[in-house]
C-alpha positions as CSV (number, residue, x, y, z in Angstrom):
1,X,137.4,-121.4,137.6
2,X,133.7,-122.1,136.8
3,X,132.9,-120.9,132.8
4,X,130.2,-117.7,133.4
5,X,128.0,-119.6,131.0
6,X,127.4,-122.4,132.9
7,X,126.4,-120.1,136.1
8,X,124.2,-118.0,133.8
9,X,122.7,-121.7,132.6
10,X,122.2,-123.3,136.3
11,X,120.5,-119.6,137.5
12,X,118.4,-119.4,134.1
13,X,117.2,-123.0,134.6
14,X,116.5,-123.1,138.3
15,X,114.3,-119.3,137.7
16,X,112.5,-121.3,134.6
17,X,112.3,-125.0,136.2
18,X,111.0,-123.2,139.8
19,X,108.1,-120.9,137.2
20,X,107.7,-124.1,135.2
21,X,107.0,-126.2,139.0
22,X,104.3,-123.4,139.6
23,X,102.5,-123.3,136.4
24,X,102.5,-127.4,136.6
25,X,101.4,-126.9,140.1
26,X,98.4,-124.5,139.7
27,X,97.2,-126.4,136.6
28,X,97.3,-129.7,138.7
29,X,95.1,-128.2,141.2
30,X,92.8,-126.1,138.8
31,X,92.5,-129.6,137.3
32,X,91.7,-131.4,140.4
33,X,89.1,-128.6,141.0
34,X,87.4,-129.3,138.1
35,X,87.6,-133.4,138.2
36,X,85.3,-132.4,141.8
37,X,82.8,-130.3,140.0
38,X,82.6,-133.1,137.4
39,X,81.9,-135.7,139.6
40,X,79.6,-133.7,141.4
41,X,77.7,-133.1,138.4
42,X,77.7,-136.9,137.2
43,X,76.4,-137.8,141.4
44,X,73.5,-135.2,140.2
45,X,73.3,-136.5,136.6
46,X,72.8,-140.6,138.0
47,X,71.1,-139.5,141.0
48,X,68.2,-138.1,138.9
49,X,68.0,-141.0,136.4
50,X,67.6,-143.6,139.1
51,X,65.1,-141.2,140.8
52,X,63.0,-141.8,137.4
């Protein structure tokens, strides 16, 4: 016989560890989104200081 605790634990940690691999997920890719625009901005940035 399994103690109800440690079911109540495994259910509560795999619905917190499955929101927490979302959250790390979206920020990860809002991240990434905003490394592009960086870089894009720092192409502009050089491309206009060799331009003078």
């Amino acid at each position: 016989m399994i103690p109800v605790s440690y079911i109540v634990t495994a259910i509560v940690s795999a619905a917190f560890g499955s929101v927490t691999t979302i959250l790390m997920l979206s920020i990860t890719a809002a991240a990434k989104k905003a490394d592009e625009e960086e870089d894009k901005l720092f192409c502009e940035y050089l491309k206009g200081k060799k331009m003078e």
